[in-house]
C-alpha positions in Angstrom: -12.4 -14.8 15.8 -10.7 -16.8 13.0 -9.2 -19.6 13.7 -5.9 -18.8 12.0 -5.6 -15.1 13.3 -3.4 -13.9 15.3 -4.4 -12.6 18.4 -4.4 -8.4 17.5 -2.3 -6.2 19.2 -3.0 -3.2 21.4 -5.1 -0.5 19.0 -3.5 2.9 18.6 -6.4 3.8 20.4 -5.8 2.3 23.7 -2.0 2.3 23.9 0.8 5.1 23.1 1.5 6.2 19.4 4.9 3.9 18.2 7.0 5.2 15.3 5.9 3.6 11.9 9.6 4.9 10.8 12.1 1.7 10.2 15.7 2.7 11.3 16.7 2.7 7.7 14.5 2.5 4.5 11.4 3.6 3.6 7.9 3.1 5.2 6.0 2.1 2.3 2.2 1.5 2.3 1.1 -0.7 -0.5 -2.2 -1.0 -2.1 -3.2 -4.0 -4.4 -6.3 -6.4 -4.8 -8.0 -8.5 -2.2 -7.8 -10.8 -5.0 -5.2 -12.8 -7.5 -6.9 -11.8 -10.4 -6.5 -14.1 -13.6 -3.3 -13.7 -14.9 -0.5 -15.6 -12.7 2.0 -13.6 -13.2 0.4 -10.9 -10.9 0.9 -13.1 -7.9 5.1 -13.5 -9.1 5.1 -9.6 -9.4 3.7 -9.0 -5.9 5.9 -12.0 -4.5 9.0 -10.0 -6.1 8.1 -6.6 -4.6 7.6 -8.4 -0.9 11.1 -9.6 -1.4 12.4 -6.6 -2.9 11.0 -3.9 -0.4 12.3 -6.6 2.8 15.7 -6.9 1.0 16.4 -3.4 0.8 15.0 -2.6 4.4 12.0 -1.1 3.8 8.9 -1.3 6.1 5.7 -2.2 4.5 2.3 -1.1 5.6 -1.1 -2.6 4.4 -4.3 -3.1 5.2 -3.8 -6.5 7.4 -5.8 -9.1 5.2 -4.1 -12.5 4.2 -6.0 -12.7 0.9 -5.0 -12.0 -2.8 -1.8 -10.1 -4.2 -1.9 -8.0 -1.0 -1.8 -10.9 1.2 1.1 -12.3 -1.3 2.7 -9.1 -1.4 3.1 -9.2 2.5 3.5 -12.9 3.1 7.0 -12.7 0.8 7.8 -9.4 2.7 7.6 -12.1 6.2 9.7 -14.6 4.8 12.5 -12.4 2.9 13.0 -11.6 6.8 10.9 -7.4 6.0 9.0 -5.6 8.7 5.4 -5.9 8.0 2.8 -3.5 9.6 -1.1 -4.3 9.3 -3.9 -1.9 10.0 -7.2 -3.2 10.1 -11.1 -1.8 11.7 -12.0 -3.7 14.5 -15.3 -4.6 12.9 -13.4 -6.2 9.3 -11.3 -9.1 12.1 -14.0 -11.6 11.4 -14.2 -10.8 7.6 -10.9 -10.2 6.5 -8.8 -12.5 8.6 -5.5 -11.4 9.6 -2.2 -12.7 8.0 -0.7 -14.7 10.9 3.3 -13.2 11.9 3.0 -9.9 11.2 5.3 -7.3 12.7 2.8 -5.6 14.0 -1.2 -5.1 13.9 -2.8 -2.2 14.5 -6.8 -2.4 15.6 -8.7 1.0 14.8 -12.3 2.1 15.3 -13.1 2.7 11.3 -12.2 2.2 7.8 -11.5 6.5 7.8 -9.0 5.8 10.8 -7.6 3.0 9.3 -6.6 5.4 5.9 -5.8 8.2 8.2 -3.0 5.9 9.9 -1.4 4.5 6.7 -1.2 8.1 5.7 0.6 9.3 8.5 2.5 5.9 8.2 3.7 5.5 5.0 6.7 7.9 3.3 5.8 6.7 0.4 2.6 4.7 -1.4 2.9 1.9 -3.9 0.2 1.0 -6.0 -0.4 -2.5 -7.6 -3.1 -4.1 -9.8 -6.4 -4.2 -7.9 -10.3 -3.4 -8.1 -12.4 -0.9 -6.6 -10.7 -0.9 -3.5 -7.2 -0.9 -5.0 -8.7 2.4 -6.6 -10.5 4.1 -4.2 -7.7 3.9 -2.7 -4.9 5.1 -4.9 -7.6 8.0 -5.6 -7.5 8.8 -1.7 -4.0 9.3 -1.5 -4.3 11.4 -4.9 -6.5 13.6 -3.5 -5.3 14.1 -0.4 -1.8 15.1 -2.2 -3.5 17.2 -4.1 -4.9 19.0 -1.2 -2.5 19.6 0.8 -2.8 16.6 3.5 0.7 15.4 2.6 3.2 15.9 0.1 4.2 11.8 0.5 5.1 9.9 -3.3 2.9 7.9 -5.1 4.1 5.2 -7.6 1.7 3.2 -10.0 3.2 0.3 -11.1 1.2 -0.3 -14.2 2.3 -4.3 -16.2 1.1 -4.4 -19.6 -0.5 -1.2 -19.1 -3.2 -2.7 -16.7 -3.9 1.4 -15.6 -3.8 2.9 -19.1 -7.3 2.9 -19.5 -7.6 4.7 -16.2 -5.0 7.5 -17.1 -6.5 8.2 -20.1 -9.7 9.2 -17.7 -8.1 10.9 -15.6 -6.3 12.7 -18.6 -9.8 13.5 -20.4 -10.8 15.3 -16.7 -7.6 17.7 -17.5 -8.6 18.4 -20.9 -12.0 19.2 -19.7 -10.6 21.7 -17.3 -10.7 20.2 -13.9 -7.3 19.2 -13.2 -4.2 20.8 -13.7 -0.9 19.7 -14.8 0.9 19.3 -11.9 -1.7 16.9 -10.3 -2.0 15.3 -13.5 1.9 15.0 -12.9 1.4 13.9 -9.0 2.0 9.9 -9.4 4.6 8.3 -11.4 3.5 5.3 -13.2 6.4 2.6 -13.6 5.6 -0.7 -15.7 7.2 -3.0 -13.5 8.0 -4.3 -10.0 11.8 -4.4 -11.0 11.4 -0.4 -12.0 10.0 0.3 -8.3 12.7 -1.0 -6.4 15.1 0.9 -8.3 13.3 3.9 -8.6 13.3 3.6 -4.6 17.0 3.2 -4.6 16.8 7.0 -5.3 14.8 8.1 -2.4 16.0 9.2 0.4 14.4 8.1 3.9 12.1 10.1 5.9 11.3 12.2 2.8 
């Protein structure tokens, strides 16, 4: 075990399910890179939404790591006083250590169980700059919307137009003929941090 971790919780495996609802807010899962990337202002955009989702009482979920914008994301969440929820696989504690003070950690068997309880966690998902993670990622929430699995929001916060290239795929694939508008039309894509938290303002809890 790493020295810095905190000793994990009680997996959802071994103890009773606990609401992932706050009393008031949203439960927001975000997904963003394991790393900083190169461009500094990344790191002051995921420190403003961990202050932002904390100040306006919504719960964040993530994936449990300390490391990168995701680990910033939830360490400004911690100190602006937020609930912060981790999920991590048993078998990624050694390799992804765990940011010390969360709310909550959650152990589970696999990476699939892990996605599975964000899922059913979140209300809503946020997505942030990121790699192939990040994406694969954003595109299993996609799909799963798209089939079916939940109806749940999904906001792409895109600076300087860091996912245009990817839209513009995804885009091609509906001009080809294999998407159709609507899940074309499935995430909104926001261009900043500040534009999240007020696009938030307008969404009503539990929904």
């Amino acid at each position: 075990m790493h020295p810095d971790q905190p000793e994990p919780q009680p997996s959802a495996n071994s103890s009773p399910a606990v609401s992932m609802r706050p009393p008031a807010g949203l439960s927001l899962c975000v997904f963003c890179g394991s790393r900083l990337g190169h461009d500094p202002a990344w790191s002051a955009m995921a420190t403003e939404l961990g202050i932002g989702l904390a100040e306006a009482g919504h719960r964040l979920v993530f994936g449990a790591g300390r490391w990168g914008l995701m680990g910033t994301v939830a360490q400004a969440a911690l100190e602006a006083g937020g609930e912060v929820v981790g999920i991590i696989p048993r078998y990624l504690i050694d390799l992804e250590p765990v940011l010390p003070g969360l709310t909550r950690v959650e152990v589970v068997d696999s990476m699939i169980e892990r996605k599975l309880r964000m899922m059913d966690a979140a209300d809503g998902f946020v997505v942030l700059p990121g790699g192939l993670g990040t994406l694969e990622e954003l595109f299993e929430v996609w799909t799963a919307q798209q089939t079916g699995v939940h109806r749940k929001p999904i906001w792409l916060v895109s600076p300087d137009g860091f996912f245009d290239h990817l839209l513009k795929h995804v885009a091609l694939c509906g001009e080809r003929g294999f998407l159709v508008p609507h899940h074309l039309d499935a995430v909104e894509v926001l261009p900043s941090v500040g534009d999240l938290l007020a696009r938030l303002h307008r969404v009503e809890p539990g929904r």
